[in-house]
N, C-alpha and C positions, 0 to 999 in steps of 0.2 A: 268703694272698692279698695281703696289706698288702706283705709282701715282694716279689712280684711287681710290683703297681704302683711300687714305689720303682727296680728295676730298668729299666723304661719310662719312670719320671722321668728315673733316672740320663743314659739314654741320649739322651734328647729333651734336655738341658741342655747334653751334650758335643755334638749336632749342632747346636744352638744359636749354641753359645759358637765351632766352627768358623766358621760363615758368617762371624761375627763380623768376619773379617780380611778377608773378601770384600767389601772396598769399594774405593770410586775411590779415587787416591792420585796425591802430586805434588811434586815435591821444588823445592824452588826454591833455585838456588844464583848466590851472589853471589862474583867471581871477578874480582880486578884490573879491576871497576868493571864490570864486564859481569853481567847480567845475566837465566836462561835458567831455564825449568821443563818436568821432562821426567817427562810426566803417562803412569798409565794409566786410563783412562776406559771407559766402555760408550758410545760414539757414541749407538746408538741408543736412548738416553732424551733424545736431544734432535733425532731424528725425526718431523715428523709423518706417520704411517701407520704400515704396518706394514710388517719386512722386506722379502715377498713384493711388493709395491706396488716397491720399490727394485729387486729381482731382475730384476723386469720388465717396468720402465719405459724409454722408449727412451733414447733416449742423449739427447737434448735434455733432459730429464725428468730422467734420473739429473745431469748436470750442473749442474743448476738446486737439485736436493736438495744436492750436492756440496757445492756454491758455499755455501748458503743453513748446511747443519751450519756450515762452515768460519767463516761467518760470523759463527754467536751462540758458536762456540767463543773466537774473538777478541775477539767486542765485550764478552761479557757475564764475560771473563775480567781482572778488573782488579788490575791492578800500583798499588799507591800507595808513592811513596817521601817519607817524612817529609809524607805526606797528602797532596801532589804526583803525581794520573794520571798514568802512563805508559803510552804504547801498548804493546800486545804482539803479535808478527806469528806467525802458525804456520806455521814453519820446517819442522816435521818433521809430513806430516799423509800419509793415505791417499790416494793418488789415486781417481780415481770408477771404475777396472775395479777396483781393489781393495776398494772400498765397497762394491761391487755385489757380488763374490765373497762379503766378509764377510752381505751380506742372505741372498744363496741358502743360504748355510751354518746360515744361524739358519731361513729359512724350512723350507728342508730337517726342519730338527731339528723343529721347531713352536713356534720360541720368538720371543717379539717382543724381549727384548730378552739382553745375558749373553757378548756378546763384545768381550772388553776390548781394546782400542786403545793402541797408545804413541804416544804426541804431543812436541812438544818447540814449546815457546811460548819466543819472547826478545826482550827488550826493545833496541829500535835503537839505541836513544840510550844512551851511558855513564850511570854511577850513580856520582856521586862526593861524596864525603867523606855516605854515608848515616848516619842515626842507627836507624832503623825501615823496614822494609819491608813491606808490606800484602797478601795476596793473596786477592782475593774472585771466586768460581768460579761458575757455573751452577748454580743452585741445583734445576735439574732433576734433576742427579749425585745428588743424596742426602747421604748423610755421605761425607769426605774426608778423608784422613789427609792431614795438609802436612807436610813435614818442610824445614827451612833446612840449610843447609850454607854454610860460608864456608870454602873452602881456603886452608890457609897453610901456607907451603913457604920452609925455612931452610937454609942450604948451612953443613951444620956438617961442620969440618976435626976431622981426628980425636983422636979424646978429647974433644970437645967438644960441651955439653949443650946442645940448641935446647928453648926458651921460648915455649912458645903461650897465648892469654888463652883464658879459658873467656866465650863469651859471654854465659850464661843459666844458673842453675842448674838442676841436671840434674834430670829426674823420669823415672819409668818412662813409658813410651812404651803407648801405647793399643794397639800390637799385642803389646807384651812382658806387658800386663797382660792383652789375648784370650788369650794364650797358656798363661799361668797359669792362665787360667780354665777353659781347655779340661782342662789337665791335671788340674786337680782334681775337673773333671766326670765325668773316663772313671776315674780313680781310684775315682771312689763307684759309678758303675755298675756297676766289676769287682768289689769288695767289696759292693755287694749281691748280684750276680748269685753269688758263692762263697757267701755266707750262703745266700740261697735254694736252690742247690744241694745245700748241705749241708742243710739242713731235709727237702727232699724227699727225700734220699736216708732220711734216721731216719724220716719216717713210712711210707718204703718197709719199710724194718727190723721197726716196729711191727709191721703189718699182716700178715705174714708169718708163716705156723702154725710 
């Protein structure tokens, strides 16, 4: 019996440890002074109502929702460069037949919220000679992986070694360690579930005239 429930631990730890990765994400990269973050998000955790309410609202109505996401996705999304706001405009967003698409499809399902959006947020104004960049999100999203990027690109003639700085020292990354974690979760569930197997099978054995 104890081996059995260890098996239903096993298994509930590695479903767990999956979802795990299943968060908003948003990489924000800084690029010959430009500066651009191309997120994927669940829109609708920063809906008021429900899907169904969007699917089939009129078009004044769905515009007005449109407008209004589009809105706290901008205002409430802030750039600080050396503690210095910067505006962010969204460049790359869903139009409102596509909003509306993505509601029917969730209401469809029976889900209020779980369909992930690409966004692409960027800063108008140049970034020049930055030391620190800040990015502070909606705090509707939940947890958010951010990851920075800063490209650098060297025209090395040949046989010759191009030289990049490391910005930060490196650490495992919060989805490379979910992922660890996952592995190790389904590794114990398989090793319990062969131990209990193999049990059941000997008291089969026993029992047997």
């Amino acid at each position: 019996m104890n081996l059995r429930v260890f098996v239903v631990m096993g298994l509930l730890v590695a479903q767990a440890s999956a979802h795990a990765l299943d968060v908003a994400t948003a990489r924000v990269t800084l690029r010959d002074a430009h500066v651009d973050v191309i997120a994927e998000w669940d829109l609708f955790l920063l809906v008021e109502g429900n899907p169904t309410a969007v699917a089939t609202a009129s078009e004044t109505l769905l515009h007005e929702t449109h407008a209004k996401v589009k809105r706290v996705v901008e205002t409430q999304s802030v750039l600080r460069v050396d503690g210095e706001a910067r505006r962010l405009e969204a460049t790359g967003f869903p139009g409102p037949d596509e909003f509306r698409a993505l509601a029917a499809t969730l209401s469809a399902e029976g889900h209020d919220h779980g369909a992930r959006v690409r966004l692409r947020l960027e800063a108008p104004e140049p970034v020049m000679s930055a030391r620190a960049l800040t990015l502070a999100l909606p705090a509707a999203l939940g947890p958010v992986v951010v990851t920075f990027v800063q490209p650098a690109t060297n025209f090395a003639v040949p046989g010759a070694s191009s030289s990049f700085s490391i910005l930060a020292p490196q650490v495992a990354s919060m989805e490379s360690r979910a992922r660890k974690d996952t592995s190790l979760a389904w590794a114990f569930g398989l090793g319990a579930a062969v131990v209990f197997a193999a049990l059941v099978q000997s008291i089969s054995r026993v029992r047997k005239p």
